[in-house]
N, C-alpha and C positions, 0 to 999 in steps of 0.2 A: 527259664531257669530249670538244671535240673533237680530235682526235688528226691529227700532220700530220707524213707520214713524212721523214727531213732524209737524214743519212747514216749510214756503217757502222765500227761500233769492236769491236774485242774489249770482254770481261768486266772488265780490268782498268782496260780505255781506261773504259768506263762509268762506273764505280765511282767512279774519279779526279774526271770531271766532275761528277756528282754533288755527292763533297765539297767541291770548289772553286767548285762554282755552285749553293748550296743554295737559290737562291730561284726556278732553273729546275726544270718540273717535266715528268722526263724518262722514258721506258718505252725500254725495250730488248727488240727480234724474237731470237727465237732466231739469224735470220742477222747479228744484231750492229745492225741498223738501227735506229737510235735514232729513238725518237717524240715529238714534242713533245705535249703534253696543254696544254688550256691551260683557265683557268679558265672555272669555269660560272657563269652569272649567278644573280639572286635566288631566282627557284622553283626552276630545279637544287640548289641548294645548300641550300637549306629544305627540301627533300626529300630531299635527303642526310642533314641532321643530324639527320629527325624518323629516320628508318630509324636513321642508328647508335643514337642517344637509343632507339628499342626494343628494337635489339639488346643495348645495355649494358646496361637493367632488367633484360632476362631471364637477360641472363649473370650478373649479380649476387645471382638469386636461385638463380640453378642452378648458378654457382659452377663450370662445366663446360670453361671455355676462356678466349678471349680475341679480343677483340674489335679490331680495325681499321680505318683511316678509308680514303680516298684517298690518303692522305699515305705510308701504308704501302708498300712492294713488296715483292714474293716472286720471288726466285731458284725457276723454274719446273721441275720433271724434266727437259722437250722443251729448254731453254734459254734458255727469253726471262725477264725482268726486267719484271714488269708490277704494277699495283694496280688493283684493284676499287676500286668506289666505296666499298663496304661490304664488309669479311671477317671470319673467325672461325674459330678454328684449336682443334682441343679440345686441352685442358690437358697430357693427360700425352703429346699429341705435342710439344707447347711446351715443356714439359719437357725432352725427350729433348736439343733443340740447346743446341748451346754458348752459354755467354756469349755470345762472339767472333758467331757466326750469328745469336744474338736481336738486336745491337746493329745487324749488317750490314744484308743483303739475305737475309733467312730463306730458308735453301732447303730452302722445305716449300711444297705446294701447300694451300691452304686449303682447310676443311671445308663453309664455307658462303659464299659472295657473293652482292654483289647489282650487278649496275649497271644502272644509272638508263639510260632511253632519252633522246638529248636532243631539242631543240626547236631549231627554227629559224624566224626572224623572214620573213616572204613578203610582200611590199606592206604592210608594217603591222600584218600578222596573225599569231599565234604559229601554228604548224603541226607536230605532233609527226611525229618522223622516223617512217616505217612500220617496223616490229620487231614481229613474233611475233602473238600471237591476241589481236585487238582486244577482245573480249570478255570476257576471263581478266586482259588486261593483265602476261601472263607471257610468256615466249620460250621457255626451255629449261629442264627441273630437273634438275642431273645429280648421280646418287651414284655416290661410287665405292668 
């Protein structure tokens, strides 16, 4: 997605807009600056859904967690209100939050992501943004 920083609200201000404008789709920085995300085109998005579509097989057969689209956010440690393209949180942390937190903005950091690098259109040509080792087609793989 691309992401286009606007202005700055508390946790509660977030929240608020959110459920009053569910068909904006919004990230929030730890310093309260909301981001606008805004929709990805046709191969972004095919490429999204084949990624969760593998993610879920595998969760289904391993039955280990729980799987997330873009649509999702997580209430972060550091403070920010963000979603991956793709996440996945294992179970019996999923467990542990309340109701009330599964329903909200989970405040758990996920176990696995993915986000997609995007593409941008140049004289007519697609041109993928530069990110991470060309060769791998990976960026960063972090455990914690």
């Amino acid at each position: 997605m691309v992401q286009t920083p606007t202005q700055y609200v508390t946790q509660d201000e977030f929240e608020w807009l959110c459920r009053e404008h569910p068909n904006h789709i919004i990230e929030c920085t730890a310093q309260g600056e909301l981001v606008n995300a805004t929709p990805v085109g046709g191969e972004g998005s095919s490429r999204e859904a084949d990624l969760i579509g593998d993610l879920i097989i595998w969760n289904r057969q391993t039955k280990l967690g729980k799987v997330f689209s873009s649509q999702g956010a997580f209430k972060l440690p550091f403070g920010s209100t963000r979603a991956a393209d793709v996440a996945w949180v294992q179970q019996n942390r999923w467990d542990a939050l309340t109701l009330k937190q599964r329903i909200g903005f989970p405040p758990i950091c996920p176990d696995f992501v993915i986000e997609l690098r995007s593409q941008s259109i140049v004289n007519g040509t697609v041109k993928p943004q530069p990110l991470g080792e060309p060769r791998t087609k990976m960026t960063d793989i972090k455990s914690g």
